[in-house]
N, C-alpha and C positions, 0 to 999 in steps of 0.2 A: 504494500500500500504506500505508493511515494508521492502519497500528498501531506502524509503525517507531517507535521507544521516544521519544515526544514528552515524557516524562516526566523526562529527563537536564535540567542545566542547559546553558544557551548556552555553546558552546566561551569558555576567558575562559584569555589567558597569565596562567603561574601559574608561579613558582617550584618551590619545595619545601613547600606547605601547611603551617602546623601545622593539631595538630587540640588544640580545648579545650572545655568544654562552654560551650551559649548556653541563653540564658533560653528561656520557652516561645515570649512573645515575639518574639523574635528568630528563631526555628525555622519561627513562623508565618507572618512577613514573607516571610521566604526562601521556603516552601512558595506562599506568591500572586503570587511573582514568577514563577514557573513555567507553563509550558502546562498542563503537572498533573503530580501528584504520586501514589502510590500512595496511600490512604489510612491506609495500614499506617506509613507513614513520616512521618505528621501528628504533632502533640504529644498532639492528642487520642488517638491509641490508646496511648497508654502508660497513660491514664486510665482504659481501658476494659479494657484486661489487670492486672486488681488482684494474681494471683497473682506475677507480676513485678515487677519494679524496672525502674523505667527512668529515660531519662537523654538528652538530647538533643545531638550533638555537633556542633561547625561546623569546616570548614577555610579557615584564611583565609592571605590573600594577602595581609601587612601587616594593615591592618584593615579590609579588604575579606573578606567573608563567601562564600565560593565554592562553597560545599559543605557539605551537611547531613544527618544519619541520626538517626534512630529505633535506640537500642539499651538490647533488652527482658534483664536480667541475669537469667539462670536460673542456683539454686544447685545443686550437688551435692550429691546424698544424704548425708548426715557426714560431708561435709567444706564449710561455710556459708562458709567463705571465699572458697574460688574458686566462679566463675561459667562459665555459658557465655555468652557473649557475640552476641546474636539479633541482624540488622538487618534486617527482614521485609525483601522485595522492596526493597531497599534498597545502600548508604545513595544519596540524591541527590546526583551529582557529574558531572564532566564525562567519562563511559566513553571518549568518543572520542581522548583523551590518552593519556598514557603511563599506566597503573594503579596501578606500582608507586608512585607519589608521591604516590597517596590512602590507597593500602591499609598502606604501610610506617609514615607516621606514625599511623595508626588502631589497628596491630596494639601499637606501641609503648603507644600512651596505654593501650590494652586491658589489655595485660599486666602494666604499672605499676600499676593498679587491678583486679589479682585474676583475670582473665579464663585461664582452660585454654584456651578455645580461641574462635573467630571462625565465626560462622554468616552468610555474606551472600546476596541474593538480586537480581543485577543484573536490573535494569526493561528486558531487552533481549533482542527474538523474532532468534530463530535461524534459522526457518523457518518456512512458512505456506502451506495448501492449500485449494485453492478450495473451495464447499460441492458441486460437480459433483464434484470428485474423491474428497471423500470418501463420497459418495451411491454412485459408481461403485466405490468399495473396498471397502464392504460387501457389494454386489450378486459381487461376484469372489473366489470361494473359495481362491483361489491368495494374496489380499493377508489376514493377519494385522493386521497392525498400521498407523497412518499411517506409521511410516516407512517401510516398505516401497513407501511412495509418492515420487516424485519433488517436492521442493517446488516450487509454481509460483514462489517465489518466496523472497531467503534472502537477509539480512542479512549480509555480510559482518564488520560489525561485532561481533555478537553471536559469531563463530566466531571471532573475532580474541581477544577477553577470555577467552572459555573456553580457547584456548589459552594466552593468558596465566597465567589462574589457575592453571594445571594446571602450569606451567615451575614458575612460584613455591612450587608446595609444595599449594595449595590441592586438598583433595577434593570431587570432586561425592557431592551426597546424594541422587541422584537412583531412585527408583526404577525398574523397568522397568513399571509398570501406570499410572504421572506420578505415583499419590498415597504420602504420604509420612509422617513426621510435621511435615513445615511445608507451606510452600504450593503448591499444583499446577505444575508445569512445564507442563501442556498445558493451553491454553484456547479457548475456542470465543470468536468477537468479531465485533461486525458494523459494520462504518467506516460512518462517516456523514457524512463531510465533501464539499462537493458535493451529499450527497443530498438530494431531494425525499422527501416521505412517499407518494406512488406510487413511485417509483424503488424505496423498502426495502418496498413489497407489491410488486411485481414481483419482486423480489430474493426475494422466498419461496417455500416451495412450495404448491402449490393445495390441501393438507392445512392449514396454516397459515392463507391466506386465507379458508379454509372457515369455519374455526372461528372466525374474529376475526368472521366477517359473522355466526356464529349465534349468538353472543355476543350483536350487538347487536339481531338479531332478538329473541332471547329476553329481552329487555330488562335485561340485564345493566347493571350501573351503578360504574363504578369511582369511586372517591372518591382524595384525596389529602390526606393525614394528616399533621401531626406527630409523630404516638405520643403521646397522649393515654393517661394510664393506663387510661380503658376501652379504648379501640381497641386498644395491645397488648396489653391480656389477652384480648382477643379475637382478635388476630392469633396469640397465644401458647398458647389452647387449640387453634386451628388445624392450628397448628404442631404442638404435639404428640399431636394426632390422627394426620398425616401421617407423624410418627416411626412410632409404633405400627403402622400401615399398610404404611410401607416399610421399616421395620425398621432405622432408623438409631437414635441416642442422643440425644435434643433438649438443646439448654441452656435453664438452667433461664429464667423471668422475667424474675430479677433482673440475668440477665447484658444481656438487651434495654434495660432501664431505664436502666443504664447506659450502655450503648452509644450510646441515645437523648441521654440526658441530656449527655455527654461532645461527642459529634459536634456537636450542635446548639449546644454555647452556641461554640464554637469558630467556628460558621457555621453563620447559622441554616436554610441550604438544603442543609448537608453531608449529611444523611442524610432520608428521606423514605419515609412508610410507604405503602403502595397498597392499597385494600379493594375487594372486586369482592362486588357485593349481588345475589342473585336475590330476588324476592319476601320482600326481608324478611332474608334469609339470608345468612351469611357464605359465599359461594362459594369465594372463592382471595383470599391475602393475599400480597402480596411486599413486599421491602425492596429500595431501591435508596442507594447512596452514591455522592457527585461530587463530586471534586476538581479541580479546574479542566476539562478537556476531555476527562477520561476518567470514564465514568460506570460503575456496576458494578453487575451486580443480583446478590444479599448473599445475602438469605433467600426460602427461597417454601414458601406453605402451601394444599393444597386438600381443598376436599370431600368424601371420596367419593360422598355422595349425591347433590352437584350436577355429578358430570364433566360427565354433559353437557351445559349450558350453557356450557361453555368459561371460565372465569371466568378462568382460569390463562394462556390466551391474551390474551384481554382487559386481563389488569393488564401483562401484557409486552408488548402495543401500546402502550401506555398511557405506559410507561416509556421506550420508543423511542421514541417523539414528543415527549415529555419532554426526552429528552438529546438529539434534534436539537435541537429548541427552544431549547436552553440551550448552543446553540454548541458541542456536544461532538466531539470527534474518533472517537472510537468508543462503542457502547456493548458491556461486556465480556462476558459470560454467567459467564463464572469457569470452572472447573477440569471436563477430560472426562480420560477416560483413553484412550490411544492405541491400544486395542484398536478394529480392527476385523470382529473375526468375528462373524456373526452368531450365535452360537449362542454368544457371551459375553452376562452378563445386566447387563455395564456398556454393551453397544453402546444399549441404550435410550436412556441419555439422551443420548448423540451422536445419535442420529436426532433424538430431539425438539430439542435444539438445531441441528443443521444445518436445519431445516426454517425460520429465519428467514433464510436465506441466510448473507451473509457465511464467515466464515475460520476452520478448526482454525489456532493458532498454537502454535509450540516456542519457550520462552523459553529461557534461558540456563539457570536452575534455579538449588540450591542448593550451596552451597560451604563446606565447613569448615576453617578455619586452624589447625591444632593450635598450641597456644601454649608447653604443657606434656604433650609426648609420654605420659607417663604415666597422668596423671590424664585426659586424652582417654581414652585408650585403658583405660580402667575406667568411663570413662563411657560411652563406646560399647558396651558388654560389659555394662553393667546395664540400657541401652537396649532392646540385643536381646534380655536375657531376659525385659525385659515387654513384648517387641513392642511395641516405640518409641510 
């Protein structure tokens, strides 16, 4: 199972951490010391979330650096003093230990500088089901949801901190449909360690194969970008083609530019654009991000006049061979919702991702600290009146 949270640092005897803030550098050292890292927990996305404040902090052991997080300050509505206090999928520390001796001096430093309350996101699967199982939950009108399935397989670890959090005081924010207002608890992922690139088309299903071979029949041509300001505006009218289409909200350009700009100078392979050409044509565009052994595919955009040439399949070949190639422990797909009934119109994109094989997985999810009972509890109450 090579999604188990490779992401943590190496077990390291530690006292009582303090926690104090480290330069970007310093943040970054520690993030390449890592198997990998979320990329949410890099210095560069603080860069890339302008509407935030951020702030980089480290726990050390003497002067020994043990411990690192990404935390993005969200203010309250009038009241600009206090923040909420974000650490995406984060902070990077050693989960296998005791928690209270990262979490206790963090909540301290938090609340000394303004923070109501603690938003964390441990980098740790709880649970994970095969791509059979879930292909067979759909197909079984008795099975609702993945949990309703037995996991082939479950982290003891991940169940050991969420009962941790939960003694301490800590609430989950987890939704029941996994999305939220922060980041997915359920993901679809496909381990690569060990594999060959037949191994992961065997690992697929013959819907999948199908399509990747008439990709290259059709002479489909994937290219590999750094975001060049033509290519994202062309990745970016794509994109918001495919908003319009499916009826989501696209972000605008300028938030791409940056992201680009941000990720890359940080490392210049962090982030990579994918273009898939029919005759001329922008067929399907995807983003992919990699932080050491964990690779992610981010954004994706397609044609509707070229579906059928598969372009969309073809850039996410493209991107698996990629992150085998570059020594990855998995490559992620990102966020599904844990419905399985077919006659939900979130089960789509679970099918099209279960169809490269690989694993649904349950992360730990999200947790909030109230710091200040109070102004939490008006924060939460103005949250849900704008539907978070």
């Amino acid at each position: 199972m090579s999604s188990k949270s490779s992401n943590e640092p190496s077990p390291t005897t530690v006292g009582s951490p303090i926690v104090r803030p480290i330069s970007a550098a310093e943040h970054l050292a520690f993030v390449r010391a890592q198997r990998s890292v979320s990329f949410l927990q890099t210095p560069a996305w603080g860069r890339v979330k302008t509407e935030w404040r951020s702030e980089s902090l480290g726990w050390f052991n003497g002067q020994h650096l043990v411990g690192a997080g990404l935390v993005l300050y969200r203010p309250v509505p009038r009241l600009d003093r206090y923040t909420l206090a974000y650490l995406p999928e984060g902070p990077v520390i050693d989960w296998s230990s005791e928690i209270s001796m990262w979490l206790d001096p963090l909540a301290a430093y938090l609340k000394e500088h303004g923070a109501f309350a603690i938003r964390i996101g441990p980098p740790l699967v709880t649970d994970a089901w095969s791509s059979d199982q879930v292909k067979e939950g759909i197909t079984d009108p008795s099975v609702r949801r993945l949990t309703d399935l037995a996991g082939w397989w479950v982290d003891p670890l991940g169940a050991r901190v969420s009962d941790r959090l939960k003694d301490a005081g800590w609430l989950p924010q987890n939704p029941q449909d996994g999305f939220g207002v922060g980041h997915p608890q359920f993901k679809y992922q496909v381990p690569l360690t060990g594999k060959t690139e037949d191994d992961l088309l065997r690992g697929m299903n013959q819907q999948w194969r199908r399509n990747i071979k008439k990709a290259a029949k059709e002479g489909v041509e994937v290219t590999v970008s750094d975001g060049s300001p033509e290519e994202l505006k062309a990745f970016h009218d794509l994109y918001v083609h495919t908003a319009e289409r499916d009826r989501f909200t696209p972000r605008p350009l300028p938030y791409f530019e940056t992201m680009f700009a941000a990720l890359r100078a940080e490392e210049p392979e962090r982030i990579t654009l994918y273009l898939a050409h029919h005759q001329g044509d922008l067929a399907a565009a995807t983003v992919m991000v990699r932080v050491g052994a964990h690779a992610v595919y981010s954004y994706g955009a397609s044609a509707t006049a070229k579906r059928e040439v598969r372009g969309s399949n073809a850039c996410q070949w493209a991107m698996i061979r990629d992150a085998r190639a570059a020594d990855c422990d998995v490559y992620d797909l990102r966020g599904i919702t844990p419905t399985l009934d077919a006659d939900d119109p979130h089960v789509g994109l679970v099918r099209f991702k279960v169809g490269t094989g690989g694993q649904a997985v349950r992360y730990v999810g999200e947790w909030d600290l109230p710091l200040r009972p109070m102004i939490y509890r008006a924060f939460d109450l103005y949250m849900r009146r704008r539907g978070r």
